[in-house]
N, C-alpha and C positions, 0 to 999 in steps of 0.2 A: 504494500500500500504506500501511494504518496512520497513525497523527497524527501532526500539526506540532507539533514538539519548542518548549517555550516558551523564550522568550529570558529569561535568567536576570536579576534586578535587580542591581544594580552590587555592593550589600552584602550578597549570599546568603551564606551562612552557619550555623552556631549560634547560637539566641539566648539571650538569658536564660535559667534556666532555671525550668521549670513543673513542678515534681516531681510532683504528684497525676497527671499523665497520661503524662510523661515521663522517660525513667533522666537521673541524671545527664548533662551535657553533648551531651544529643539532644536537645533542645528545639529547635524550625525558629525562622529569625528571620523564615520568611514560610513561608506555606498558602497553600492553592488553591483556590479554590470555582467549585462550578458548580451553575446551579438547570436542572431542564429541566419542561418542562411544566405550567408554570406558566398559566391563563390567566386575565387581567385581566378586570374587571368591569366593568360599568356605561361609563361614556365615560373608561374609567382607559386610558392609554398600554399599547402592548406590553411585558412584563418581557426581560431581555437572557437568553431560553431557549439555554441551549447554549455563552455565554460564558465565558471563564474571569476570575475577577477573582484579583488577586495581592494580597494579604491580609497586612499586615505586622503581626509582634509590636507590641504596644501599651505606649506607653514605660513606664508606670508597672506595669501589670498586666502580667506573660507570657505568662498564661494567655490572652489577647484577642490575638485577632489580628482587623483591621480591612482594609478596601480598597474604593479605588470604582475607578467605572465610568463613563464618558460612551457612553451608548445611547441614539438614538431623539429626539436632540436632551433630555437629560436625566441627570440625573448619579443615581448607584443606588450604594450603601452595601450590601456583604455585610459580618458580624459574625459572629463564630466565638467563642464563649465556652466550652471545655469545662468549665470547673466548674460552670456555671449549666446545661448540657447542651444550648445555646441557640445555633440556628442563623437567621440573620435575611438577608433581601431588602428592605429601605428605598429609598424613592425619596424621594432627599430633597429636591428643590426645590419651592414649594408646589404644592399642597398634598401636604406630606409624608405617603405612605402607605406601610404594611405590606405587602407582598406574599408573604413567608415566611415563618409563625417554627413552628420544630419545637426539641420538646422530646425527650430522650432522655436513658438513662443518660448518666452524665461521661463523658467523653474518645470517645465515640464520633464516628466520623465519616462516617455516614451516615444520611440524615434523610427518611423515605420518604412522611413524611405532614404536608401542610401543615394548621396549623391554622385555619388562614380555609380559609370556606368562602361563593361569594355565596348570598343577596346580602345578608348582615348585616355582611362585612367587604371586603375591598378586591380578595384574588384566590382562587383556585380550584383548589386540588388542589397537582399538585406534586412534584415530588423536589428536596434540596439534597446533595452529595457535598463531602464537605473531604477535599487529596488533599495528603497530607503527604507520605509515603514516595518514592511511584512517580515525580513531579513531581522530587523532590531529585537521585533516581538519573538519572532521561531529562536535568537540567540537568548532573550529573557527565560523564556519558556526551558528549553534545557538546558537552562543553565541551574534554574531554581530547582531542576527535579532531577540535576547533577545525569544527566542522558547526555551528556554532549559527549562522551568516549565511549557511551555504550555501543557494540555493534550492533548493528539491524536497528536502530531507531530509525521513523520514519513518522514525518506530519503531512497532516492536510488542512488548509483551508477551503473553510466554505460560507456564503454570506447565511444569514439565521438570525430575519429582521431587518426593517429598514435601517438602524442603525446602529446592528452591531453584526459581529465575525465570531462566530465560531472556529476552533483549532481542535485539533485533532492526536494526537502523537501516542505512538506505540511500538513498540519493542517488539523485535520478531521474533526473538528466542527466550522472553520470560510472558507476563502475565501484567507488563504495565502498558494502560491504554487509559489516557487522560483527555478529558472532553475539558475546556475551556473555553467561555463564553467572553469574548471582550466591548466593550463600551467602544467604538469609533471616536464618538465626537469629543472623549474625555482622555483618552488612552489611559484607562484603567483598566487592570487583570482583576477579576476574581475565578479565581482556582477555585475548586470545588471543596476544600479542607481550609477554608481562608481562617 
C-alpha cells in the first residue's frame, strides 16, 4: 500500500522566513521536488524521472531552495525559486544542460509544462511538483511514531471532508496501521491517542 515515507534531514524544521509566499514563521527550511516524464534528447543521459530531491533553503535568499542529486553516474541540480516563479532540472557536470525550466505564477508549486522542447534545446516535455506541505506532515507523522527506519512502512493520503486530510500509515511486517485525521486550515494533528 501507498509510499515510502522520506527520511527527514537532520535540521528539518522552519526556515527563514519568505513572506511573498509564506505566513509568518511557515517558511520550510527544505522542499521536495520531483520531475516525471521528462525525456532526454539527442545522446543527453537519462533525467532522474520519478526521484525525489530534498531541496534546502538557500542561505542568503529564502525564497530559493536548492538540492542535488547523484543519478545515472551524474550529479542533477533541482532549483525552486518562487519569486522568479522558476522551477529548474540542471545536470550539472559537463556538459552542463537544462532539462527543466517552467515558468508560472509566484509561489506556485506545480509546473506542468517544460519549456524545452527537442531538438533546439536539451529535453522534452515534462512535469516538475515542489511538495512543501504533504512531505512536512508524512516527516511529523513518523517521526512521532519513531516509523521512519522501520522497513515496509508505507502512507497514504486521502481528502475526508471539505477541510480536512486524512493519512494513512502502516507497517508491512508488524501490526501498526494509524489513521490520522488533520485540520487543513489550522495545521493541526490529532492522533488518535492525543
Amino acid at each position: 500500500m501507498g509510499l515510502i515515507p522520506p527520511i527527514p534531514p537532520p535540521d528539518y524544521g522552519p526556515g527563514d522566513d519568505c513572506l511573498v509566499c509564506f505566513a509568518p514563521g511557515h517558511t520550510p527550511n527544505y522542499v521536495f521536488i520531483r520531475f516525471w516524464d521528462i525525456v532526454p534528447c539527442w545522446e543527453h543521459p537519462d533525467p532522474p524521472n520519478g526521484y525525489t530531491f530534498i531541496c534546502k533553503q538557500h542561505d542568503v535568499n529564502p525564497c530559493v531552495f536548492i538540492g542535488f542529486l547523484e543519478f545515472g553516474g551524474h550529479t542533477w541540480e533541482a532549483r525552486w525559486d518562487p519569486l522568479e516563479s522558476g522551477l529548474r532540472l540542471w545536470k550539472t557536470d559537463p556538459p552542463g544542460l537544462f532539462y527543466f525550466r517552467g515558468f508560472v505564477d509566484p509561489c506556485v508549486q506545480d509546473f506542468p509544462t517544460n519549456m524545452f522542447t527537442c531538438p533546439d534545446n536539451d529535453a522534452e516535455g515534462g512535469h516538475g511538483h515542489v511538495d512543501v506541505f504533504t512531505t512536512a506532515v508524512i516527516i511529523g507523522f513518523t517521526s512521532h511514531y519513531h516509523l521512519v527506519t522501520v522497513p515496509g512502512v508505507r502512507y497514504e493520503h486521502f481528502e475526508c471532508g471539505i477541510a480536512h486530510s486524512c493519512w494513512r500509515l502502516a507497517a508491512k511486517f508488524d501490526h501498526t496501521n494509524i489513521l490520522v485525521l488533520l485540520d487543513d486550515q489550522d495545521f493541526v494533528i490529532y492522533p488518535p491517542h492525543a
